[in-house]
Every structure is written in structure tokens, then in C-alpha cells.
Steps between C-alpha positions, in 0.01 A plus 500: 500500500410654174719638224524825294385457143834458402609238659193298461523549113861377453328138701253452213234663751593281812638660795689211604650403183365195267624203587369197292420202745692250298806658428544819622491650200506896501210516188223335483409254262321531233222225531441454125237259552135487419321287754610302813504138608214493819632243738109412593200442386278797625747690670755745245797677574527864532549476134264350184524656183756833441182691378424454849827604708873373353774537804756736247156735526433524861825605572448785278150552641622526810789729426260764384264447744767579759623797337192666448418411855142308404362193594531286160694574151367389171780468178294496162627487094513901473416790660186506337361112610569657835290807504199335301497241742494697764186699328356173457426559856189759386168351364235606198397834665751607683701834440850617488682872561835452322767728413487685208846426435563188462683232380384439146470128563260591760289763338461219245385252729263721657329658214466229286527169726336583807210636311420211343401372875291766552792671742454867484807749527548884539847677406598759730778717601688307796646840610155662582361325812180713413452327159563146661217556762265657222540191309457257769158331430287242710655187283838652503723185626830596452744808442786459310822707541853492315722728638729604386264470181638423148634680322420855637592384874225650635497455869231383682439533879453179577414579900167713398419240231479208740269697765258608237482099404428435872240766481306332282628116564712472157774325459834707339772272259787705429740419237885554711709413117683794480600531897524132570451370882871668570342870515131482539288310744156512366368218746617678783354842390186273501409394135322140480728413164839552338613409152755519325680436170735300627689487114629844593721574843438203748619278161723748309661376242243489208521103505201416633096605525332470830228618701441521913245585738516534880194501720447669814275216691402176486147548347648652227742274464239168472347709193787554340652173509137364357539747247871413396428110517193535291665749261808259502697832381842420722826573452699175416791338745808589243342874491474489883806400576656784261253775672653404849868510396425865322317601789847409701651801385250766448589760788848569328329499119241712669750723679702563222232581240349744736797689530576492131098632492576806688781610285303435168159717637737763622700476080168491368372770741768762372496359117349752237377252289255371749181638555390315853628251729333227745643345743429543905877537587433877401384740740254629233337183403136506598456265776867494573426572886253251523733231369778586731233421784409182375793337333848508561651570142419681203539219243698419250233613240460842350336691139557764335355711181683613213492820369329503166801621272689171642469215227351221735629212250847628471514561880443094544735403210792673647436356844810232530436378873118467617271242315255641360212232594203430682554443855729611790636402809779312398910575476541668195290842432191486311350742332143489368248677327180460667272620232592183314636313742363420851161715435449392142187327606375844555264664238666795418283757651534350823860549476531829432258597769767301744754722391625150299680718161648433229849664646464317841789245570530300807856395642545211722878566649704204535839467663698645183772778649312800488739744354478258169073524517558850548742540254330274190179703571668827467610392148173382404355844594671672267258375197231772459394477157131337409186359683396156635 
């Protein structure tokens, strides 16, 4: 019999609870070991070399695999070993249609990595169907969604995206960071790949950085397990072992956050100091319909603009609660600035055609009491005077 989400998270991913063979211990150990003693000559155990597969690892592995509901899991360094290894997939000639807003890590690795292996790319918007199909070519390999997409949280429909793929026998990746395998299914909706920064929510408490990737069938699964042993980019025992323990608790981190989310869009919403809001969890968020259909939370994640007579600086001085930090995800509030923060990498033109300004912050809501967030940003508010 099969288990809700939240049950199978607070087991470390296994429905039945880990039990370690020896002892019965309720974690698993963490196998700290770089090779194995082979019993024979010509015949090895199901373990060599921790490149290769480490026993701390698999369990992770297969907890993701099991939540995203795919065939095979995959835990790498970062975020970012996991999505270039799973373009390492493509060859010299082949074509991407990827978001035009994206991760900065990601618009980094395709338009100045990828290009280097003769790996073409076009930048589209995610929320036009018509301008994926137009930019659909004969090479075109893969499409790459992130939705909701940093930092704007544009939505994409991820249903129409995966049938134009089939159409013309691409595969789709999708990064699931910001909704985690809690509220949004990719797999099931039919994408061939999810990703995810696995440093923000499934981890979430800014301690570690890790990377994951979950496959939706076996083929796909054989390359990217070529690609991660060649690579060698894998997330080490000690790292797994903290990744499974955060992962324990993410539905009430999650659940919390979200409704501290609400409450902050709605502040922010009403504020006269800010010019525009983002976050799905408002009926007026483009795309907010769409999301509802395909996930089963808003997020925890939202942006806003200041107006221009609010002095940016001061307005992050006289914060007292959130970090203000790269990242998110994680217990305590962060707030970023994504101009110089997550989308540095960036050239400044591209930015501003995203909609990436100078008085765009992102907030990350942790599991602070609310009426305090609420509170401390109401205070910081009240600085108007000067420009960032």
C-alpha cells in the first residue's frame, strides 16, 4: 500500500520505515568509505568505488525517486552539477528552447558552457505556447521549464509544454526548486526530467549544497547515471545523510512558510510603498490559474518592487529578522536581491528586459511568526528618502 507524501517524507523516503539490517537503527549510516573489499576475484559487490554508488547515497536516490514518482533518482554536489549533467545528455548540434527566466546559474551554463560544445539555445517566453512552438527547430532536443520561474514566478503550463515536446519527439527537464515534489508532480504531468536545488526546501536549513535529478524511465536513467559517474559530480555520504534528515520534516517547514507567504503577498499587496508584487497565491498573478491546476500550493516564495522614493539600502539595513543572502528555502526568511544576487551572472541588459531591476527583492518565507515578518517590514517601509 502506498503512502501520502507526508508520511513517506518523515521515513527518509521509505514507506515502510528504514530499518538498518544490522541493528535496527532508525537512520541510516553514513558509509564514509571510499572503496570496498570484493570478496572474489572477478565477481564485485553491488558496490566498488563511492564515485560509483556509496549505500548513505542510494537511500537518498531512492527517496527522491519515490517521491517524484520516477524510475531512478540521481543526488549531485549542487543544483547546478545536476542540471548540466543532465544537459550533458544533448550532443554538438543539438538545440535547446529554455525559459527566458531562468535561474541565473542556468542562463550561465547555457550561454556560455553549452556553447562551447556547439549546443545551440533559444530564450523564450514559457507562458506563450505560441513562442515555444515557433522556436522549436529540427535539432531542438530538449525544452526546459522552471515554474514557478525565479524570481518573477512566472508560471508555466507545464501540460501544453510536454505535448508540444511529444509533437516533435523532445525531451522537457523542468526545474521543481521552488515547489519541491510535495506540491508539483512534473513526472506525472509527463516531463522526461526534474531537478532541483536541493540546498533550498527538500534540505532547508542553509547547511548544506546539493543537487537531485529524477528520471521518468529507465533509458533515461542508464544516461544519466553514465553521465554522473563520468562527471563524478556527487553529493558526498555526510551531505546525504543531512539532505535525508532535512527532507524528514519538510511538509510542516513547507506548510508553515506557505501560510506565512500568503499573509506577506496580501501586506505587500495593500503596502504604498510597493510598486508590484509576484507571487501565484494571488488571484491576480499571471498564471495563477494555471498553477492551481498543476500544483497544489502557491510556494513559499514571492517579489516585490519598490517604489522609487523608497531608499532601497536603508529598507535592508533596518530589516532585523530575514537574512539578507543568496538562497532560500530554508527556516529563517531570506531576502535577496536578484540583480546582484542569484541573476548576477546576467549582463545587465538581459536583466532588465526580464523585468530583473534594480528595486526587485525576492523573499524566501521561513517559519518566523508572521505578525513579527509583517511587523519588521512595516518598519523598514517607512524609509523613503534616496535611490539604490
Amino acid at each position: 500500500m502506498g503512502h501520502s507524501k507526508e508520511t513517506t517524507l518523515a521515513h527518509g523516503g521509505n514507506q515502510q520505515g528504514y530499518q538498518e539490517k544490522h541493528t535496527g537503527a532508525v537512520n541510516p549510516p553514513i558509509y564514509l568509505s571510499s572503496t570496498y573489499h570484493q570478496q572474489q576475484l572477478n565477481e564485485f559487490g553491488d558496490y566498488d568505488y563511492s564515485r560509483s554508488g556509496n549505500p548513505t547515497r542510494d537511500q537518498l536516490e531512492v527517496a527522491i525517486a519515490k517521491l517524484e514518482n520516477g524510475t531512478a533518482g540521481f543526488a549531485f554536489s549542487s543544483g547546478m552539477a545536476a542540471i548540466s549533467s543532465a544537459f550533458m545528455l544533448l550532443h554538438a548540434g543539438d538545440h535547446i528552447v529554455i525559459t527566458k527566466d531562468v535561474y541565473g546559474g542556468t542562463f550561465r551554463c547555457v550561454t556560455q558552457l553549452l556553447t562551447q560544445f556547439s549546443i545551440e539555445h533559444t530564450f523564450v517566453d514559457m507562458t506563450n505556447p505560441v513562442e515555444i512552438e515557433e522556436a522549436i527547430q529540427p535539432n531542438t532536443k530538449v525544452i526546459y521549464m522552471e515554474t514557478p520561474a525565479n524570481p518573477l514566478l512566472q508560471i508555466t503550463d507545464i501540460r501544453k509544454v510536454v505535448q508540444l515536446a511529444k509533437n516533435n519527439s523532445c525531451l522537457t527537464f523542468l526545474d521543481n526548486t521552488f515547489m519541491t515534489p510535495l506540491h508539483q508532480q512534473p513526472l506525472d504531468l509527463g516531463v522526461d526530467i526534474v531537478l532541483h536545488s536541493a540546498t533550498k526546501f527538500l534540505s532547508g536549513h542553509s547547511d548544506i549544497v546539493a543537487g537531485l535529478a529524477v528520471t521518468k524511465n529507465q533509458e533515461l536513467a542508464a544516461s544519466l547515471k553514465f553521465v554522473q559517474n563520468t562527471y563524478g559530480a556527487i553529493l558526498g555520504a555526510t551531505d546525504c545523510y543531512q539532505l535525508l534528515q532535512g527532507m524528514k520534516t519538510l511538509e510542516p517547514r513547507f506548510t508553515r512558510s506557505v501560510s506565512s507567504a500568503i499573509k506577506l503577498a496580501e501586506f505587500f499587496h495593500s503596502h504604498n510603498e510597493i510598486e508590484h508584487v509576484y507571487y501565484p497565491g494571488l488571484h491576480h498573478h499571471p498564471g495563477s490559474s494555471i498553477h492551481a491546476k498543476q500544483s497544489t500550493s502557491p510556494g513559499a516564495v514571492l517579489s516585490f518592487v519598490l517604489k522609487d522614493h523608497v531608499d532601497a539600502k536603508s529598507f535592508v539595513e533596518q530589516l532585523s529578522i530575514p537574512v539578507f543572502a543568496v538562497s532560500l528555502g530554508a527556516v529563517e526568511s531570506i531576502l535577496s536581491h536578484p540583480a546582484t544576487m542569484s541573476h548576477a551572472a546576467m549582463p545587465a541588459e538581459e536583466r532588465e528586459a526580464r523585468g530583473i531591476s534594480q528595486r526587485l527583492f525576492r523573499l524566501s518565507v521561513g517559519i518566523e511568526n508572521e505578525e513579527d515578518l509583517i511587523e519588521d517590514f512595516k518598519n523598514a517601509l517607512t524609509v523613503k528618502a534616496g535611490v539604490l
